[in-house]
C-alpha positions in Angstrom: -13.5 3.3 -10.7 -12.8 3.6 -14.1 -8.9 4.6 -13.9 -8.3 1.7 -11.8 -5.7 -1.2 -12.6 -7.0 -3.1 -16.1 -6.6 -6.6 -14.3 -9.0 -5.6 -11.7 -11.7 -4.2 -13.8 -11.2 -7.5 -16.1 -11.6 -9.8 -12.7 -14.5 -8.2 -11.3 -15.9 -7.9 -15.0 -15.3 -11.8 -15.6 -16.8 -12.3 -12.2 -19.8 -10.5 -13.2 -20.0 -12.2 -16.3 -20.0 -8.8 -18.2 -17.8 -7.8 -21.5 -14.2 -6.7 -20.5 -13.6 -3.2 -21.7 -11.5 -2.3 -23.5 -10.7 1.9 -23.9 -9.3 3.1 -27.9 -8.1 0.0 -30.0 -6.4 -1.8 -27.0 -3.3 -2.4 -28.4 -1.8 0.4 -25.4 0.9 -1.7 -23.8 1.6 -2.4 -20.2 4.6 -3.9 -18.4 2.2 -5.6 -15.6 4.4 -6.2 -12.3 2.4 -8.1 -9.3 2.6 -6.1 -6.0 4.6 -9.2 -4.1 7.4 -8.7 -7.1 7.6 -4.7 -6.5 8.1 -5.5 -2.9 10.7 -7.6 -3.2 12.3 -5.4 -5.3 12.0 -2.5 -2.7 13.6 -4.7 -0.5 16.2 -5.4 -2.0 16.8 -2.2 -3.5 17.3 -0.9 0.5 19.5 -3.3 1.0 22.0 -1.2 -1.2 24.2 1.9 -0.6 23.3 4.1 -3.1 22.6 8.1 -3.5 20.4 9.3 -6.3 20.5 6.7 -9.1 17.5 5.5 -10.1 16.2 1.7 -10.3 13.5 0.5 -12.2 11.4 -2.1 -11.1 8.8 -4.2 -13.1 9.0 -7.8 -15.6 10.8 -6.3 -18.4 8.3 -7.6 -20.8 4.7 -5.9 -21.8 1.0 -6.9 -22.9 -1.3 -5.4 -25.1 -4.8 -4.7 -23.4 -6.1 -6.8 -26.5 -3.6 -10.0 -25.1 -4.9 -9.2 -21.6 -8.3 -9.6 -22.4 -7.6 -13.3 -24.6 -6.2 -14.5 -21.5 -9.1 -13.5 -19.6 -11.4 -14.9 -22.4 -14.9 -13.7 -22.7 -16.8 -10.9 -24.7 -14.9 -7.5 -25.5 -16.4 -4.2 -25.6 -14.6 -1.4 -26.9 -15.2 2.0 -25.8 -13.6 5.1 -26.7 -10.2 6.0 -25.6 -9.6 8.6 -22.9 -6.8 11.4 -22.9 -4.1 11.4 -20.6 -3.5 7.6 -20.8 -0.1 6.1 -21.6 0.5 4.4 -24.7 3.4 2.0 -23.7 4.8 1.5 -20.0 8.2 -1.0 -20.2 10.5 -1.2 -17.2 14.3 -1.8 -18.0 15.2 -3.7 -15.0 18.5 -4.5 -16.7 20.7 -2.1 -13.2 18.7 -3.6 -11.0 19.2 -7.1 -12.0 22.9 -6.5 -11.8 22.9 -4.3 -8.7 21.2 -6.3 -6.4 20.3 -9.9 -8.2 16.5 -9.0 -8.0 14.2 -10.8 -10.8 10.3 -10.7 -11.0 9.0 -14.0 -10.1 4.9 -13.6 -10.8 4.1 -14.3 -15.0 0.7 -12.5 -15.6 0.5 -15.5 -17.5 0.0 -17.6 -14.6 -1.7 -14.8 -12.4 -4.6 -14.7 -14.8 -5.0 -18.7 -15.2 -5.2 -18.9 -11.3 -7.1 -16.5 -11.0 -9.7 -18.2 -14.0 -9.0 -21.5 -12.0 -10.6 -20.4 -8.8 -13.7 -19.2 -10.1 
């Protein structure tokens, strides 16, 4: 649908060899954190004794929509923003790091040229 993940929409869109939309200017930024790295971040964020402090998880470093979509390559379609959305979403993972040694592993870098190389 259209409020799920951008990097879904952009894979099935390249799949379909369609235009990648893009809502408002794209320039909205996102801190894009693979599933496998928020797990093992869970994980070891239980393996702590801890009572209410809070621990963010994510890379620590953000995209624009815009440098999404170049990695993706293709046609771009822009279509008018939609209200509600997030401009900028930026994990500090700097407590977790040091709490429990936990670093993201997956670059969306290299998630996107996989995913490119098995089409």
């Amino acid at each position: 649908g259209p409020y799920a993940t951008v990097v879904g929409i952009f894979e099935k869109q390249t799949s379909d060899n369609h235009p990648l939309t893009i809502t408002g200017n794209g320039e909205q930024r996102r801190d894009f954190t693979h599933v496998n790295d928020i797990v093992s971040g869970l994980v070891s964020l239980s393996r702590l004794e801890h009572e209410g402090e809070v621990y963010q998880l994510g890379t620590g470093k953000n995209y624009s929509i815009n440098e999404l979509a170049s990695m993706f390559g293709g046609e771009k379609k822009y279509v008018p923003s939609r209200p509600g959305e997030a401009w900028e979403t930026l994990a500090d993972i700097k407590k977790t790091t040091a709490d429990t040694g936990w670093l993201p592993t997956f670059s969306l870098e290299n998630y996107v040229k996989d995913y490119l190389a098995k089409m």
